[in-house]
C-alpha positions in Angstrom: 105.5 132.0 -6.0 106.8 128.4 -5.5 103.2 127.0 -4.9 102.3 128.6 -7.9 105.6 127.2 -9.8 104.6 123.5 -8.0 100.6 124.0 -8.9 101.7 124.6 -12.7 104.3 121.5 -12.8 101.6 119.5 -11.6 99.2 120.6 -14.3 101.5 120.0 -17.0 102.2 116.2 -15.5 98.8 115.7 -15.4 98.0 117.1 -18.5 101.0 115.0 -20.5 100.2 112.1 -19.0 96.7 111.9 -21.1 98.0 113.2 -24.0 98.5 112.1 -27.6 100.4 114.9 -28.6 102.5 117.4 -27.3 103.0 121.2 -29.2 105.1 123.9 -28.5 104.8 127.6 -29.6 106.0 130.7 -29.6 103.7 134.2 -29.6 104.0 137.6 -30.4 101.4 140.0 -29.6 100.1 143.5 -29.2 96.3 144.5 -28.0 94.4 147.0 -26.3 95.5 147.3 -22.6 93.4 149.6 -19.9 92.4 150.0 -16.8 88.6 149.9 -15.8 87.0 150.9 -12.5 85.0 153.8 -10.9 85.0 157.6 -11.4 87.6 158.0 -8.8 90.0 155.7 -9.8 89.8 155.5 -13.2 88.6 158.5 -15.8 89.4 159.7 -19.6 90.9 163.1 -17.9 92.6 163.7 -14.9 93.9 166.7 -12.4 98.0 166.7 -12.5 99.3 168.5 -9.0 102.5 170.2 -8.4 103.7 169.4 -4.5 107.2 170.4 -5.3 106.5 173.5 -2.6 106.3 170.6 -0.6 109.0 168.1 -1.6 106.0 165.6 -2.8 106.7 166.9 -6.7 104.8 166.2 -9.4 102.2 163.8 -10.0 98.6 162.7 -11.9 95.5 162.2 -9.5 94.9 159.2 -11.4 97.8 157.3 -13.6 95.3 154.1 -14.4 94.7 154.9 -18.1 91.2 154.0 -19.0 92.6 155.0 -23.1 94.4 151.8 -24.3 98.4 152.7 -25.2 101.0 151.1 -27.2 101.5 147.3 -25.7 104.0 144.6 -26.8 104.1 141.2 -25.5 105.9 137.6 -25.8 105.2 133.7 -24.5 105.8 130.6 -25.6 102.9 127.8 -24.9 102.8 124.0 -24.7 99.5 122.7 -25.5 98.9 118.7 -24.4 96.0 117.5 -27.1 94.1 114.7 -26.3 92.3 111.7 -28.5 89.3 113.9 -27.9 90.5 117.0 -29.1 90.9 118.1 -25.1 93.2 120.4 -25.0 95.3 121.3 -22.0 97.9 124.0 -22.3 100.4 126.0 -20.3 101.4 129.6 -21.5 104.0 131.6 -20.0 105.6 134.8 -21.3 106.6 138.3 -21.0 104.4 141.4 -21.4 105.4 145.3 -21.6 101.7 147.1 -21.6 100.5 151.0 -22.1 97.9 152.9 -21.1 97.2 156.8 -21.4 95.2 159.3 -19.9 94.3 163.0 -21.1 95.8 165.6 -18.7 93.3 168.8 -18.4 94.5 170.6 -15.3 97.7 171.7 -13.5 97.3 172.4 -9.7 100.4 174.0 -7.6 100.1 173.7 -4.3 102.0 175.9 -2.0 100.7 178.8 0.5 98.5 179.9 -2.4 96.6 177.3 -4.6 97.2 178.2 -8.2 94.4 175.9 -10.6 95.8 176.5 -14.7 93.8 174.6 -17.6 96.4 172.4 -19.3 97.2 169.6 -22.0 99.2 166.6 -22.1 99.0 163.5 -21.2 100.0 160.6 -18.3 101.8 157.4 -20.3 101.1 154.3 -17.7 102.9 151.0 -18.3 102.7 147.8 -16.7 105.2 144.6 -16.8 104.2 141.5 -15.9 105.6 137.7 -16.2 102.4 135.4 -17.1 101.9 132.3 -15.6 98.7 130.9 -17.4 97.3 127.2 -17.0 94.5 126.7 -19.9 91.7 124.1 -20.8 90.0 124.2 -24.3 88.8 122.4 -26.7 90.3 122.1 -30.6 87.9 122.2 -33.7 89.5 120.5 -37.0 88.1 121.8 -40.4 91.0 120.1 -42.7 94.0 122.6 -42.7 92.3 124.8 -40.7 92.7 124.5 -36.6 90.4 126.1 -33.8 91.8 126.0 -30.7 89.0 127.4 -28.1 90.2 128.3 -24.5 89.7 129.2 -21.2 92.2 129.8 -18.7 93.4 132.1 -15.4 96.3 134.2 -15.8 98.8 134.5 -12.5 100.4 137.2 -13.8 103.1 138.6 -11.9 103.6 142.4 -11.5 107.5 142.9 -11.9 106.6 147.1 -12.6 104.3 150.0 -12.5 104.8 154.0 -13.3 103.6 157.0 -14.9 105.4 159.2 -17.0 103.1 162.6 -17.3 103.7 165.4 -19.8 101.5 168.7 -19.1 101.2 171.8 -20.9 100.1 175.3 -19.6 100.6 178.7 -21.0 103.2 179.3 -19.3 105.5 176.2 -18.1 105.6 172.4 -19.3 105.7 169.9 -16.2 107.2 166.4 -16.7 107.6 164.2 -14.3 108.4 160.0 -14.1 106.9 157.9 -10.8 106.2 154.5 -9.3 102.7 153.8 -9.0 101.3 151.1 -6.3 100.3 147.4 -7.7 99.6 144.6 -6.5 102.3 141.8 -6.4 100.3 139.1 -8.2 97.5 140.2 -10.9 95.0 137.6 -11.0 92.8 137.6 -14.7 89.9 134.8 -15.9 91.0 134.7 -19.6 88.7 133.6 -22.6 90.2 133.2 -26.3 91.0 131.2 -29.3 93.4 130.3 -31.9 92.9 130.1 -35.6 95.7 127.2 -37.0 97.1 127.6 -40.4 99.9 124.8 -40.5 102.4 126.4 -38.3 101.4 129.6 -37.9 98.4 131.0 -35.9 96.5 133.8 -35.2 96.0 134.5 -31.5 92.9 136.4 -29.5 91.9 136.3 -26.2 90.5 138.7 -23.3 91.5 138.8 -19.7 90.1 141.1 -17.1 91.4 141.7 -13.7 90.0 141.4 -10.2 92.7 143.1 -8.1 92.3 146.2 -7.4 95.5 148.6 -8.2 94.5 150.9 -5.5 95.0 148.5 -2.5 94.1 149.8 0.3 92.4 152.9 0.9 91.5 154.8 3.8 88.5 157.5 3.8 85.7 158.4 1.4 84.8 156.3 -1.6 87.0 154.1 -2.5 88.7 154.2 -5.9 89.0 151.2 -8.1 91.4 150.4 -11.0 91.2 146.7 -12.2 92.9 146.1 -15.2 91.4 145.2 -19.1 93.3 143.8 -21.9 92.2 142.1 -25.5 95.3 140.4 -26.3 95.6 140.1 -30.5 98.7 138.3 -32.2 100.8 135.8 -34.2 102.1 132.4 -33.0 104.2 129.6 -34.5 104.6 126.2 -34.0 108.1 124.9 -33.4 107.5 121.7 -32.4 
């Protein structure tokens, strides 16, 4: 974490150093947040099992929800522009982020197997603290600002659980658990900014390459790497 912290000072030294102007936003943002990977990790329907028989209670086969869910997130960026239009930013923040999967099965598990058709649903959510250096470039069209970017998101996992909900005809099973992640969620990001005077509309789209499975031992392997197109407002304070 501290070389991280030290690699990101360094980038904003460098950064202000060649700049002729220095910005400073805030953001507020929503989006469509999931998790994508193979048919054992990652599926629009999954098995929830009953281990209570067993002191393991209740649980989904697989939380990852490849159905985006209700996200909320918020950052402040400083953005370094150059006489060129370079731009070189820093964006840190905040971000709270949903996913869902449809439940269609209840297995209990005890000295008998019992397999019941079911509904419901498994809410997954995800916080994270972003740490994202950025490079782009900035098109002017008079009052009009387009601020094309690229950057890498160090985004670090503070949270992860599952909060499952499942219906059969005869008995309702809830049940609230920790789900493994991985401490640091690396993601390439790719987006742009539209300018309006002080306000702006934000886009962007990162995509994981850690798996949230971690290690595995036996069988195929499932993989859940996470997806999210990030869609909001900023504004310029500075």
């Amino acid at each position: 974490m501290r070389k991280i912290i030290l690699a990101a000072f360094c980038f904003c030294i460098a950064s202000f150093a060649n700049a002729q102007k220095f910005e400073i936003s805030t953001q507020l943002y929503g989006g469509l947040f999931s998790f994508n990977g193979n048919s054992q990790g990652v599926s629009n329907t999954t098995i929830v099992y009953d281990n209570s028989s067993y002191g393991l209670g209740v649980y989904s086969a697989k939380p990852y929800g490849k159905t985006p869910g209700t996200s909320i997130g918020v950052g402040a960026q400083f953005t370094f522009v150059t006489k060129s239009n370079v731009l070189f930013a820093f964006n840190t923040g905040y971000d709270n982020l949903g996913s869902t999967t449809n439940i269609n099965e209840v297995r209990e598990e005890g000295v008998i197997l019992n397999i019941y058709p079911a509904t419901g649903k498994t809410k997954h959510r995800s916080q994270y603290i972003n740490i994202i250096p950025q490079i782009g470039y900035r098109i002017n069209a008079g009052e009009i600002k387009v601020d094309l970017m690229a950057g890498f998101n160090i985004a670090q996992c503070l949270d992860t659980k599952e909060k499952l909900n499942a219906k059969t005809q005869t008995r309702t099973y809830t049940a609230e658990n920790k789900t493994t992640h991985p401490k640091t969620d690396p993601r390439p990001e790719l987006g742009f900014t539209v300018h309006y005077k002080k306000f702006g509309f934000i886009s962007s789209y990162q995509w994981g390459v850690k798996n949230y499975y971690g290690l595995y031992i036996g069988g195929t392997k499932p993989e859940a790497f996470t997806r999210f197109l990030k869609l909001g407002l900023s504004y310029r304070i500075f």
